[in-house]
Legacy VTK file of the C-alpha trace (Angstrom):
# vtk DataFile Version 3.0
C-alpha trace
ASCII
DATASET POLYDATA
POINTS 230 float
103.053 100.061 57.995
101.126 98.116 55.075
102.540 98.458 51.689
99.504 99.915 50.752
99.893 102.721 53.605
102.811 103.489 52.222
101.517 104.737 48.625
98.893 106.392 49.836
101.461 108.083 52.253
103.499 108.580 49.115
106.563 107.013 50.935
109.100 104.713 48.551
112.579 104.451 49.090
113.197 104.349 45.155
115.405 106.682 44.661
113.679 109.885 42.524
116.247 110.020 40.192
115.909 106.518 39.140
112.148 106.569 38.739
112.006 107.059 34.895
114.711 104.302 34.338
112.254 102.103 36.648
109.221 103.548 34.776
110.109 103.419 31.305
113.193 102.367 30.153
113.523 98.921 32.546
109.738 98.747 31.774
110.315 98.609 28.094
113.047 96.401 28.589
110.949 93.508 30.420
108.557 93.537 27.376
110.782 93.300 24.457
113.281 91.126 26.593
110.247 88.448 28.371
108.216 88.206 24.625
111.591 87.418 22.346
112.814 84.604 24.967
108.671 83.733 25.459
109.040 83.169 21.279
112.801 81.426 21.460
111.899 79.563 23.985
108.892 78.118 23.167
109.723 74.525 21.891
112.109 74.397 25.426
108.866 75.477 27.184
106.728 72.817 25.534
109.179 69.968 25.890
109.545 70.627 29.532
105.170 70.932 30.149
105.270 67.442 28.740
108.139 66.068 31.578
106.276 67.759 34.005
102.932 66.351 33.421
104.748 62.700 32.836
107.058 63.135 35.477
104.716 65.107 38.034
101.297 64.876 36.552
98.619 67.503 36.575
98.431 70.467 36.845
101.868 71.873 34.926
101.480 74.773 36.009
102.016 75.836 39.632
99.771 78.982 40.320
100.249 80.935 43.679
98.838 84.062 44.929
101.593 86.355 45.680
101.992 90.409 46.373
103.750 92.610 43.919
104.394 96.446 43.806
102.548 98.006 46.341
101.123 94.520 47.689
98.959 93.985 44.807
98.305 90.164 44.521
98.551 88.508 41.035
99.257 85.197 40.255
102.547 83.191 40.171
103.240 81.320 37.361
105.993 78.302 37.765
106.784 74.955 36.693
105.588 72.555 39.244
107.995 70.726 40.981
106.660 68.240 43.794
104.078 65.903 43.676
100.645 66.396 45.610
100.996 63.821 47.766
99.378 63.949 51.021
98.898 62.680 54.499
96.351 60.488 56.312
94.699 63.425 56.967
94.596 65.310 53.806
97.521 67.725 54.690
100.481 68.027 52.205
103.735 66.068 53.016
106.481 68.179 53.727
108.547 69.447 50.736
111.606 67.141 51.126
109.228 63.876 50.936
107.240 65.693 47.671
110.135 66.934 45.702
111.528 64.534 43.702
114.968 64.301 41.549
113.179 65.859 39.050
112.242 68.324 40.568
114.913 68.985 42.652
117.145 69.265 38.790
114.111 71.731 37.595
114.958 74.037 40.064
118.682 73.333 40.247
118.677 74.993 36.491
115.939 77.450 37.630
113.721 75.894 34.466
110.836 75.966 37.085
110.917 79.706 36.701
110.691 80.321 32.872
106.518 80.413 32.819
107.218 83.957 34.932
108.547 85.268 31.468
104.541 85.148 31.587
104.366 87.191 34.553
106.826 90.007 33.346
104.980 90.256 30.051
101.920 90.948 31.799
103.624 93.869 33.766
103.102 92.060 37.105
107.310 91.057 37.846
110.767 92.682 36.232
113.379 90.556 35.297
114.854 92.230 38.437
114.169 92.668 41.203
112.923 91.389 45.060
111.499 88.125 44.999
107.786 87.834 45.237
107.053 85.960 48.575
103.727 84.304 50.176
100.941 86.720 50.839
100.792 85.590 54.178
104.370 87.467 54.917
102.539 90.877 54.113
102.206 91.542 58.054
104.891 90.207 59.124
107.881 92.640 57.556
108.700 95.386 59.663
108.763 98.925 58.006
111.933 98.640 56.695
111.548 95.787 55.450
108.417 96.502 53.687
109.917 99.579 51.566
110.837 95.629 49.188
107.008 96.570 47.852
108.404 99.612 46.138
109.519 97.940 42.896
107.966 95.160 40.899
109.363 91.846 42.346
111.785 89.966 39.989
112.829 87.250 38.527
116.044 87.323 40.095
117.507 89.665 42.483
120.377 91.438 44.804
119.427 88.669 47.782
119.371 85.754 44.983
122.773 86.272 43.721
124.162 87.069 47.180
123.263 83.794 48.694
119.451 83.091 47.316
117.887 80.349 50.031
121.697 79.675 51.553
120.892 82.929 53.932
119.086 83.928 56.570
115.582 86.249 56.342
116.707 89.466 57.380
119.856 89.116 55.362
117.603 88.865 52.287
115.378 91.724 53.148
118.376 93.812 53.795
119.574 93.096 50.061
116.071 93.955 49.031
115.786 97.028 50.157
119.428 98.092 49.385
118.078 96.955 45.686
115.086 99.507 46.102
117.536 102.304 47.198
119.833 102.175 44.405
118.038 100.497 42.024
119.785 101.261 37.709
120.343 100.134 34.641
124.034 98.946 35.464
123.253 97.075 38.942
120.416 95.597 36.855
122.880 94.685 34.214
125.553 93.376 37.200
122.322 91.033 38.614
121.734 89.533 35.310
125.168 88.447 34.767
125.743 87.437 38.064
122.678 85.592 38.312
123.743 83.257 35.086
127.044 82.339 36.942
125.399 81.386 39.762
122.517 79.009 38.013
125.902 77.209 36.379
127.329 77.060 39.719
123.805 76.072 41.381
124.599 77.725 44.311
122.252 78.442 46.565
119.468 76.653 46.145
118.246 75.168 49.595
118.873 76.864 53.102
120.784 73.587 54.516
118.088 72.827 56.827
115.211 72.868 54.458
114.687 71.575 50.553
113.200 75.009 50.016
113.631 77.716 52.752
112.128 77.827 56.553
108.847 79.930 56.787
109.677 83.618 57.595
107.933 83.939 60.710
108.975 87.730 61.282
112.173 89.677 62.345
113.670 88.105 65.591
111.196 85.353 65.779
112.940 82.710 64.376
111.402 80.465 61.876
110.003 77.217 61.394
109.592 74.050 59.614
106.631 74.641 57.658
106.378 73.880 54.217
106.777 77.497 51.674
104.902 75.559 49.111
106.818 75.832 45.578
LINES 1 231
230 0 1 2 3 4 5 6 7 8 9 10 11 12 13 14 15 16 17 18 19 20 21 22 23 24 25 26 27 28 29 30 31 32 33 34 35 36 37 38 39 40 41 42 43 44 45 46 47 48 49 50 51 52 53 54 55 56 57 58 59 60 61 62 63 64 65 66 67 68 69 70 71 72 73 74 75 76 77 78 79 80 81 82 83 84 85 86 87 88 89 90 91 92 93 94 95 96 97 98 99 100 101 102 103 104 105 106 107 108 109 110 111 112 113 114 115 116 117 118 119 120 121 122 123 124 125 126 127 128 129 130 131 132 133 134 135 136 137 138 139 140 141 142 143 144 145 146 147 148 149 150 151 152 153 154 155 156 157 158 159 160 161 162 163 164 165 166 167 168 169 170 171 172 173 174 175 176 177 178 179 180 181 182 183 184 185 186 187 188 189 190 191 192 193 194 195 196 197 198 199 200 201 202 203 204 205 206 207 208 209 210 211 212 213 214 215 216 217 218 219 220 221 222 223 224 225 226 227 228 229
């Protein structure tokens, strides 16, 4: 069942008792929270757009189409971190070959992530919340897994401070969902903090087979070796 199916079924797994915390209050919170580190952060954000372009080149800016609540598409903003290089034929190199040291500390620090203070602003992410994956996934989650849609995706989230790319696809979706279920202010709060300790610790950041993490090919299929972009 598509996420869209879903609201027109008027299905969610968000709990109703936590819909005016997730409607209101958290929303209010991502505004005032996203446009005071958007204003703080500014002469960080600027410094790093010029070591990306230097480092990386053009564009700075890594856009990718990706579905929110409901499986609305909107645009991801990051900081790019691998170079375009290509193939023979035209076709990207894989990411281990295009992500370079700089990169690699970018996302190590998670400074790739700061333009989606952008994305928050806007209304299209939380600060928490699941992660917003390729829109190519969409038809590949099983129902259960799909109930992630129910929320705006985050920032961070349950699955990225309980292992981020270190586990396996269902284990994240699992997290997601429990997320949706139970979503409040004070497991919000919990994420947050536990999210900072684990960007000091860098844990987590590749699967140990892959730079990034394997394409989710769906449940019990396995996955793959090709390349999840950025």
């Amino acid at each position: 069942m598509s996420s869209k199916d879903r609201k027109n079924n008027g299905t969610s797994y968000v709990n109703p008792k936590s819909r005016f915390y997730v409607n209101y209050i958290k929303r209010f919170f991502d505004i005032v929270i996203s446009l005071i580190l958007l204003i703080c952060l500014s002469p960080v954000l600027i410094i790093l757009a010029l070591l990306v372009r230097i480092k990386l080149g053009s564009p700075v800016i890594f856009k990718q189409e990706r579905p929110g609540k409901d499986g609305k598409i909107f645009a991801l903003l990051k900081f790019r971190s691998m170079t375009g290089e290509r193939d023979e034929k035209g076709e990207l190199l894989p990411d281990e070959v295009r992500l370079t040291s700089f990169g690699k500390a970018l996302r190590a620090a998670s400074l790739d992530e700061l333009p989606e203070f952008i994305n928050i602003l806007k209304g299209d992410m939380s600060f928490v919340g699941p992660r917003p994956l390729l829109v190519r996934y969409l038809d590949r989650y099983s129902e259960e897994q799909s109930h992630r849609h129910d929320l705006l995706p985050g920032l961070t989230g349950l699955a990225q401070v309980n292992g981020r790319n270190a586990i396996s696809w269902e284990k994240k979706f699992e997290y997601d969902v429990e997320y949706v279920k139970n979503v409040s202010f004070l497991l919000d709060v919990k994420i947050v903090l536990m999210t900072v300790m684990k960007v000091l610790k860098r844990d987590g950041i590749s699967s140990g087979t892959s730079a990034t993490m394997e394409e989710f090919m769906g449940s019990g299929d396995g996955t793959d070796d090709t390349s999840t972009g950025e």
